[in-house]
C-alpha positions, 0 to 999 in steps of 0.5 A: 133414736136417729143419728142427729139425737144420738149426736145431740146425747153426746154433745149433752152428756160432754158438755161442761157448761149449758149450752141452748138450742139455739147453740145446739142448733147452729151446731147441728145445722137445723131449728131450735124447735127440732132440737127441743123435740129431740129433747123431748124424745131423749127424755121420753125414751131415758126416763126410766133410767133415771137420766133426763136432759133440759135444754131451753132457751133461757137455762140452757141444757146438759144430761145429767143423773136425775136425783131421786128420780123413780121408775113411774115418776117423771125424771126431776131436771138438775138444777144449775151446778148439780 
C-alpha cells in the first residue's frame, strides 16, 4: 500500500457521508481513475478481512464492515445508511 492509498483508507474510514472520486480526486491532487484503482487495490488487499470500500462516480464511496462477508467469498458492498 503507498502513501496516497493509506491516505485515501483514512479519508474512507472518517468520512460520514459519500464522497466520489472525483471529491477524493481533487483532494488528492490526481485523476478519478487513480483513485478508483486505489480502490480497487484496498479492496484487493482487505478483503479478507471483511472490510470493503466503494467509491463511484454516481454512489459516492466510504469503508465499511462488509455484512456477511466470508474468507473465500468477495466482500458484499454496504448499502447506502449501513
Amino acid at each position: 500500500m503507498n502513501s496516497r492509498q493509506g491516505a485515501l483508507l483514512r479519508a474512507l474510514l472518517e468520512a460520514s457521508d459519500y464522497r466520489t472520486s472525483a471529491d477524493y480526486a481533487r483532494r488528492f491532487g490526481c485523476s478519478d481513475r487513480t483513485i478508483r484503482t486505489d480502490v480497487k487495490a484496498l479492496n484487493s488487499f482487505f478483503e479478507h478481512e471483511g472490510l470493503a470500500t466503494q467509491v463511484g462516480r454516481q454512489r459516492g464511496g466510504r469503508a465499511a464492515p462488509c455484512a456477511g462477508s466470508r474468507r473465500g467469498e468477495p466482500p458484499r458492498a454496504p448499502a447506502r445508511g449501513e
